[in-house]
VODREN-771883 format. One line per field, with one value per residue (C-alpha): residue in three letters; residue number from 1; x, y, z. Coordinates in pm, whole numbers. Example, Ala and Ser with C-alpha at 12.3 -4.5 7.8 and 13.67 -1.06 7.14 Angstrom:
2
aa: c(ALA;SER) $
i: c(1;2) $
x: c(1230;1367) $
y: c(-450;-106) $
z: c(780;714) $
//
This chain:
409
aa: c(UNK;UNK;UNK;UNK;UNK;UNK;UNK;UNK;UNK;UNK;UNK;UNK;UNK;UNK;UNK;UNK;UNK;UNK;UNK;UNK;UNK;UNK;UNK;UNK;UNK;UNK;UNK;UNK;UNK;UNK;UNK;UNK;UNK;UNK;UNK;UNK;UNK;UNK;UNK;UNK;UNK;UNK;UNK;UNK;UNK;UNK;UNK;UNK;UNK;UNK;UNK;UNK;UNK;UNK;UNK;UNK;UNK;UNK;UNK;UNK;UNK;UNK;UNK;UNK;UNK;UNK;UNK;UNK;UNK;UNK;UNK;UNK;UNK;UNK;UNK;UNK;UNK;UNK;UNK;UNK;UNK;UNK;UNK;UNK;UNK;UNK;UNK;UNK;UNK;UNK;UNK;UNK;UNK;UNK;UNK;UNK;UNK;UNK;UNK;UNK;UNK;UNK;UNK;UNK;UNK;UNK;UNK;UNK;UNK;UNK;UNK;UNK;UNK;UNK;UNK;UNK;UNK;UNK;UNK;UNK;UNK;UNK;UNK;UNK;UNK;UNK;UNK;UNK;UNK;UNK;UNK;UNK;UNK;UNK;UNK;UNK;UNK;UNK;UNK;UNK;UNK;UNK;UNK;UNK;UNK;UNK;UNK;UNK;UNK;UNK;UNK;UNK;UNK;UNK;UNK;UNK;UNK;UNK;UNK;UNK;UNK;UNK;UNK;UNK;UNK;UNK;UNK;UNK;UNK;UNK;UNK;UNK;UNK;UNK;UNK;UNK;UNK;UNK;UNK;UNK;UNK;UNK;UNK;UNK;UNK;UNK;UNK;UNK;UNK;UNK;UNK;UNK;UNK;UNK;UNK;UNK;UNK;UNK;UNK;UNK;UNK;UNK;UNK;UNK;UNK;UNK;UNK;UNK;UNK;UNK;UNK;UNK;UNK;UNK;UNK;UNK;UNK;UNK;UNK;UNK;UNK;UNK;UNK;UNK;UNK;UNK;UNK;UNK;UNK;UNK;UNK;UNK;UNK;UNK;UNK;UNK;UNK;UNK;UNK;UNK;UNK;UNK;UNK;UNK;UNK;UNK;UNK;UNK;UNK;UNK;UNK;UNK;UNK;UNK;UNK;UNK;UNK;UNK;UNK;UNK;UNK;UNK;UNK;UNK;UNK;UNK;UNK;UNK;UNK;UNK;UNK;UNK;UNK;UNK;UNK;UNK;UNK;UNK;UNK;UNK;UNK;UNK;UNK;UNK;UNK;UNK;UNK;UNK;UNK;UNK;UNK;UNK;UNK;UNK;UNK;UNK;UNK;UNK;UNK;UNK;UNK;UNK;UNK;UNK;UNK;UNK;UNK;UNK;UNK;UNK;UNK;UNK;UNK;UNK;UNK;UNK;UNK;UNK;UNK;UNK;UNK;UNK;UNK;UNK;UNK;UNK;UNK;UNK;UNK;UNK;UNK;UNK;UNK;UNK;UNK;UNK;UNK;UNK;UNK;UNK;UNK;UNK;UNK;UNK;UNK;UNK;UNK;UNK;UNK;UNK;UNK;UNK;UNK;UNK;UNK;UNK;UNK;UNK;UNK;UNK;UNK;UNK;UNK;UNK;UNK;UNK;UNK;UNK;UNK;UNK;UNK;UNK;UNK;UNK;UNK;UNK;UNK;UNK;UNK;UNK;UNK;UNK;UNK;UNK;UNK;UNK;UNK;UNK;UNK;UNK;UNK;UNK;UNK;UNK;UNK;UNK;UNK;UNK;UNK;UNK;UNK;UNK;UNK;UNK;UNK;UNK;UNK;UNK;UNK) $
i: c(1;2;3;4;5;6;7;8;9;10;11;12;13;14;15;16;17;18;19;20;21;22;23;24;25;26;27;28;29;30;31;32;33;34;35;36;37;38;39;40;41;42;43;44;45;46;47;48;49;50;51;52;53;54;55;56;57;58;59;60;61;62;63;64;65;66;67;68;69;70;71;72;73;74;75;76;77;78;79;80;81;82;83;84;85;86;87;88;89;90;91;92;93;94;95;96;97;98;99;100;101;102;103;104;105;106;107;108;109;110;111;112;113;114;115;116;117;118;119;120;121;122;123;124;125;126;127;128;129;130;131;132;133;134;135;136;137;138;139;140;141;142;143;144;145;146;147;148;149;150;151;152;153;154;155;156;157;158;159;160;161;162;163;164;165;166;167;168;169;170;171;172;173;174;175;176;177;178;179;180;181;182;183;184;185;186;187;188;189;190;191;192;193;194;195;196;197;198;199;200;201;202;203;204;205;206;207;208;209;210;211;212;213;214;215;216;217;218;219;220;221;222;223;224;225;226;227;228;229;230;231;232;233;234;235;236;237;238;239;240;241;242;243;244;245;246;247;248;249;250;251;252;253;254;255;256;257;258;259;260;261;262;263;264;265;266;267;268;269;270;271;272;273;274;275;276;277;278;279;280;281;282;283;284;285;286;287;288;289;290;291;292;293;294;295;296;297;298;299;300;301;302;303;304;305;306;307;308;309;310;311;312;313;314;315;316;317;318;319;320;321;322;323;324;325;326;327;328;329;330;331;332;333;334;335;336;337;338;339;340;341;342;343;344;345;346;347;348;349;350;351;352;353;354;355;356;357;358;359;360;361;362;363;364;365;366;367;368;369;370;371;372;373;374;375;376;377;378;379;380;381;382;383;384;385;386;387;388;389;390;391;392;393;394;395;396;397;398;399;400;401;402;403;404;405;406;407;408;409) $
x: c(-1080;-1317;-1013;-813;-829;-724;-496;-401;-265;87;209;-146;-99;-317;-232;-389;-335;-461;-566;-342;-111;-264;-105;239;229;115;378;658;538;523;856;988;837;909;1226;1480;1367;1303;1663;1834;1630;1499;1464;1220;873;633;460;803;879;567;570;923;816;509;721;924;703;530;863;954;634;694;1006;872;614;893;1056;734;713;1043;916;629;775;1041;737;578;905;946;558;425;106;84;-291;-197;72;-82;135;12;185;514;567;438;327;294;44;192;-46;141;500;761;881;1238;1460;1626;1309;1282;1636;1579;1227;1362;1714;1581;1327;1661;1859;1642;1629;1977;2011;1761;1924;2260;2107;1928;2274;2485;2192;2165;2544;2566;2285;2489;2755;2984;3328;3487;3445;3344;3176;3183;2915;2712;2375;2526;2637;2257;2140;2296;2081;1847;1484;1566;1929;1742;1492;1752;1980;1720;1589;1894;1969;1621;1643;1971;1845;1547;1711;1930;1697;1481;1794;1817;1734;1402;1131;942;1168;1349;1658;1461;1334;1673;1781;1455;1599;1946;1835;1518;1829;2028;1727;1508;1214;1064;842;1153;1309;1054;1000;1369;1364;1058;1225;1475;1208;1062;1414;1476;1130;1189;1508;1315;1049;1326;1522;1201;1151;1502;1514;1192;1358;1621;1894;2059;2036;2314;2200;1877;1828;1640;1303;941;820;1158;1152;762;789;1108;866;575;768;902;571;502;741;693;294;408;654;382;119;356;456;99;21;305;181;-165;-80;200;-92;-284;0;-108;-482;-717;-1034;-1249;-1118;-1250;-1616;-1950;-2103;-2470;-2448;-2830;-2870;-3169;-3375;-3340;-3750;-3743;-3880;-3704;-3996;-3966;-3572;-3558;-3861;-3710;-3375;-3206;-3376;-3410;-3071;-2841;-2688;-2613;-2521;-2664;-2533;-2863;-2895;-3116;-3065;-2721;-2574;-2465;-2612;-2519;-2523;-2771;-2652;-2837;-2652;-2851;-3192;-3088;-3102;-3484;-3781;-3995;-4286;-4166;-4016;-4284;-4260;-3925;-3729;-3368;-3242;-3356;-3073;-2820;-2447;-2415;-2201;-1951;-1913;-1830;-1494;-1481;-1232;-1214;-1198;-857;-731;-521;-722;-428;-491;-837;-849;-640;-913;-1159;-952;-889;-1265;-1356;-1629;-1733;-1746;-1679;-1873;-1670;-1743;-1634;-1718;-2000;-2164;-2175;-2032;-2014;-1903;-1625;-1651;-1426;-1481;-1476;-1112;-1088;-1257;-986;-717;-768;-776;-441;-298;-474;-205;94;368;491;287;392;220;-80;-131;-56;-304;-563;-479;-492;-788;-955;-887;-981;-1347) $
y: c(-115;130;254;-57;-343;-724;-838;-1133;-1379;-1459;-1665;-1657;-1271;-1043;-818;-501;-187;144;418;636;373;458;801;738;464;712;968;685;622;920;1031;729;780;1129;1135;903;682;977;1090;746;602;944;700;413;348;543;243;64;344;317;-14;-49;218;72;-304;-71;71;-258;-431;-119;-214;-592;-503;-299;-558;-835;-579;-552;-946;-1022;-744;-1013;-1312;-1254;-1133;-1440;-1644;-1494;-1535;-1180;-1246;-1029;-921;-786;-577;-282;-100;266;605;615;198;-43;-147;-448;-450;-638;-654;-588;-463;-703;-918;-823;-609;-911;-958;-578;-554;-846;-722;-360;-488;-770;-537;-282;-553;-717;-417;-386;-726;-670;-384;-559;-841;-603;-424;-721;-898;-583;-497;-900;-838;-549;-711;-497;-553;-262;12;338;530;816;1023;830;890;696;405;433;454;128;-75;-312;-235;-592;-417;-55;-179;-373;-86;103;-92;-149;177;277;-77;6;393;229;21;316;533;346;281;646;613;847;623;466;381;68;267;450;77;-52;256;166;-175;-32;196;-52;-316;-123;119;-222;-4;-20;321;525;393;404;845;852;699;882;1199;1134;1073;1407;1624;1442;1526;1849;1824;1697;2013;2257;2062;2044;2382;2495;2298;2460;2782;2682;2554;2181;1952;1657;1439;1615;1869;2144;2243;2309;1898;1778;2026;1955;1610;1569;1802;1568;1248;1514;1548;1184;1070;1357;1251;814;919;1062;782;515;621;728;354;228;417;265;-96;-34;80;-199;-449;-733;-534;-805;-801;-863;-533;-304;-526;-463;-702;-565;-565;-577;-833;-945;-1261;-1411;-1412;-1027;-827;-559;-301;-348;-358;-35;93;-92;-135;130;423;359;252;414;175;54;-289;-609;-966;-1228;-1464;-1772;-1951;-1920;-1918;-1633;-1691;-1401;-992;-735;-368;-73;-115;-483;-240;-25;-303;-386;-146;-6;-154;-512;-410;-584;-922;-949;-1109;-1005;-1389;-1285;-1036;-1101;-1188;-1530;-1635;-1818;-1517;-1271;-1193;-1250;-1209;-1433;-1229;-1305;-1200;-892;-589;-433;-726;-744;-374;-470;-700;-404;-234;-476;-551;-247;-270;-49;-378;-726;-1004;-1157;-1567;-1833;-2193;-2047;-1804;-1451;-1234;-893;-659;-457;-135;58;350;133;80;477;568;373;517;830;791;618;946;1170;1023;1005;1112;1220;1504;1435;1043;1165;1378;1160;898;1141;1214;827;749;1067;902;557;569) $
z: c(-405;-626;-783;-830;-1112;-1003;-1280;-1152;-872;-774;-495;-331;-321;-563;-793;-814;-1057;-922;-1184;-1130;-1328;-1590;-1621;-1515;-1774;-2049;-1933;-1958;-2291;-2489;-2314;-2475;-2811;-2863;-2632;-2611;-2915;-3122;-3038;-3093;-3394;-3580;-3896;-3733;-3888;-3608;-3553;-3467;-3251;-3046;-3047;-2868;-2584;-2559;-2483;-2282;-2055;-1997;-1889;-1673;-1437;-1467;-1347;-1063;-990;-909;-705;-507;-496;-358;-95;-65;-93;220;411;372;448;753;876;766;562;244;122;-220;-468;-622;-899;-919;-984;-775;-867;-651;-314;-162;164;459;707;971;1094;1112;1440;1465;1316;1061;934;845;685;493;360;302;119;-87;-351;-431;-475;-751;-940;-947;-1055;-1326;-1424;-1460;-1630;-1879;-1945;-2050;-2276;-2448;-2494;-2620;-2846;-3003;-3048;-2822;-2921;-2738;-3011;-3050;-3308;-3369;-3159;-2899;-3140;-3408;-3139;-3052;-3389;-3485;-3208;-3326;-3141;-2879;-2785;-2751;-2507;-2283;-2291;-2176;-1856;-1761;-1651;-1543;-1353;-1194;-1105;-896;-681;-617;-557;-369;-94;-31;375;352;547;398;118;125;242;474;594;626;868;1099;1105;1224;1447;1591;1648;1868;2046;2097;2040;1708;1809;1838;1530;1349;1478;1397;1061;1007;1070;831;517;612;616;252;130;221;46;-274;-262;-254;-477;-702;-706;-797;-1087;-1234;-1202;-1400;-1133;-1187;-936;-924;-1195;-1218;-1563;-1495;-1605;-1508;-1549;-1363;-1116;-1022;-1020;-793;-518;-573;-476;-183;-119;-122;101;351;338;355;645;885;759;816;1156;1284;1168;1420;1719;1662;1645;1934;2144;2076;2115;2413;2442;2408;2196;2539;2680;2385;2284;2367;2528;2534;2136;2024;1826;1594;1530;1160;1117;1175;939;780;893;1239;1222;1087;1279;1642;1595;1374;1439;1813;1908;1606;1550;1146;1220;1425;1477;1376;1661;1622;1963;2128;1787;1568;1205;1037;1062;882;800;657;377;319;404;167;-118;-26;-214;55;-66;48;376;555;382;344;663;836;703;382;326;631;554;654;947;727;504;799;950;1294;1603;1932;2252;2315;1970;1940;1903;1662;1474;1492;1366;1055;984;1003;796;532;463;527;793;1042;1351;1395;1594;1901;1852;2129;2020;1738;1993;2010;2316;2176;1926;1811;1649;1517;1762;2052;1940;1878;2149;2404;2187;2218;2588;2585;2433;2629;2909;2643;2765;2380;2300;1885;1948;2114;1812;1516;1683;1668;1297;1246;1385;1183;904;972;1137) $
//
């Protein structure tokens, strides 16, 4: 989360903004300003002008944001817990921790975010034509319609059609976009395997990013695409969200291969049992000294009886001077056993490696009744992974496991 910013809390799910918000907000707003308001209101007071885009490309992510949090808030109808919404330079996210139960669930999820745009959109559209006073007439040029707005009816005429363009766009069936999410849900509902949907919807996304590069790179050599003007800045952007969705595609699907491995392994299968583990009155000398550097490991469970009390990493040695490494015991500096995640050995290991993930730890302690009886690590999980597709019969799976685990440990 080094590169995200907590803004907030909704629904019990956090709100996050990554930096990279920060530009595509800028962009939006000086398009705005020296675009399209600039064009329709050439006589506004600058600060007016700014002002407005500025409103405007505020409400365009608010907008985006409760697209994301219907997203959320059918996840968490239908039992799917939801860690957080993070709004960064394509629009939003929202991070469901894991893939949904049945194909319903996904179609609802997947349908439910375009369709709130498009509402939005709508809804935008008619407040702003009412604030006009539409009566039906024309003027004479479209600029001079435009012209005549007050800054309220300029900024709902404006969402609306942005509004209405995301939900669209968002339904085109390129995995993982909600369209894209839909046609898994199709597919997984009449294969009964989400693993091949989810390869065939994923194959789609790719062919359309694809589409979108070459697309993209027409249009900055001057050719017009559909809707799309040409130019340099259109052209390069339509091959980046190519690129995007060709890059969320193979993520997305490498993801499902992992967990579909790990669906019905239990936590017992893939823990160490022979963890070492260290006292709580140990000092941090002889930890270093006669744990870490003879066993290499970075990470111990604290046992005090038959009872875990917390663990010690060399990232808590790390925060001791060397000086007081001798005086200074393992309880001293230990994560407490009520502060540590912590999976049961008959958990899920796909679920206890989403934990892993989503606190971004390197192992977890095993605890029956308050006692400890091993540890999982995140290449004990990798390592029986990549044995698993070693033996896969889909040569692609074996592969984008691989890739996956890479990336994760």
């Amino acid at each position: 989360m080094r590169n995200e910013i907590r803004i907030g809390r909704i629904s019990g799910i956090s709100i996050y903004l990554d930096w990279s918000w920060i530009f595509i907000f800028l962009l939006v707003t000086f398009g705005l300003a020296g675009g399209v308001l600039f064009v329709w209101h050439p006589d506004w007071n600058p600060w007016l002008t700014w002002a407005v885009a500025v409103a405007a490309s505020l409400l365009l992510f608010v907008s985006v944001l409760l697209h994301e949090l219907a997203h959320s808030l059918v996840a968490k109808a239908r039992g799917l817990p939801v860690r957080k919404i993070t709004l960064f330079l394509f629009g939003g996210a929202s991070n469901i921790e894991r893939e949904p139960d049945s194909p319903k669930t996904e179609f609802l999820m997947a349908l439910i975010g375009p369709g709130v745009s498009i509402a939005l959109g709508v809804v935008f559209l008619l407040a702003g034509g009412l604030m006009a006073g539409a009566t039906g007439e024309t003027m004479a040029s479209p600029v001079e319609t435009f012209s005549r707005l007050s800054p309220l009816s300029t900024l709902l005429l404006w969402l609306g059609p942005v509004n209405i363009f995301i939900g669209l766009f968002n339904l085109i069936p390129a995995f993982p976009l909600d369209g894209g999410r839909i046609l898994r849900a199709v597919l997984w509902a009449v294969t009964k395997n989400l693993r091949k949907a989810t390869r065939w919807a994923a194959g789609m996304g790719q062919l359309i990013g694809w589409l979108f590069i070459i697309a993209g790179l027409g249009m900055a050599f001057g050719a017009s695409v559909l809707l799309f003007a040409p130019g340099v800045i259109n052209g390069v952007w339509l091959a980046f969200i190519g690129w995007f969705i060709i890059d969320a595609a193979n993520q997305s699907y490498r993801q499902t291969v992992v967990q579909d491995l790990l669906d019905d392994v239990p936590v017992t299968l893939l823990m160490r049992n022979d963890a070492p583990v260290a006292p709580p009155d140990l000092p941090v000398s002889a930890l270093i000294y006669d744990f870490i550097m003879k066993t290499g490991e970075s990470a111990f469970p604290v046992v005090e009886g038959d009872r875990i009390v917390g663990m010690v990493s060399l990232e808590d040695v790390r925060k001791v001077p060397r000086d007081a490494w001798d005086t200074t015991t393992v309880s001293q500096i230990m994560t407490r056993a009520e502060q540590l995640t912590a999976v049961t050995p008959q958990e899920n290991a796909g679920e206890a490696l989403n934990r892993l993930e989503r606190r971004n730890v390197r192992q977890v302690p095993v605890i029956q009744d308050g006692r400890l009886v091993g540890l999982l690590r995140r290449r004990d999980i990798m390592r029986w992974l990549q044995t698993q597709s070693e033996f896969a019969t889909s040569a692609p799976d074996a592969v984008g496991v691989r890739h996956e685990l890479s990336s994760q440990v």
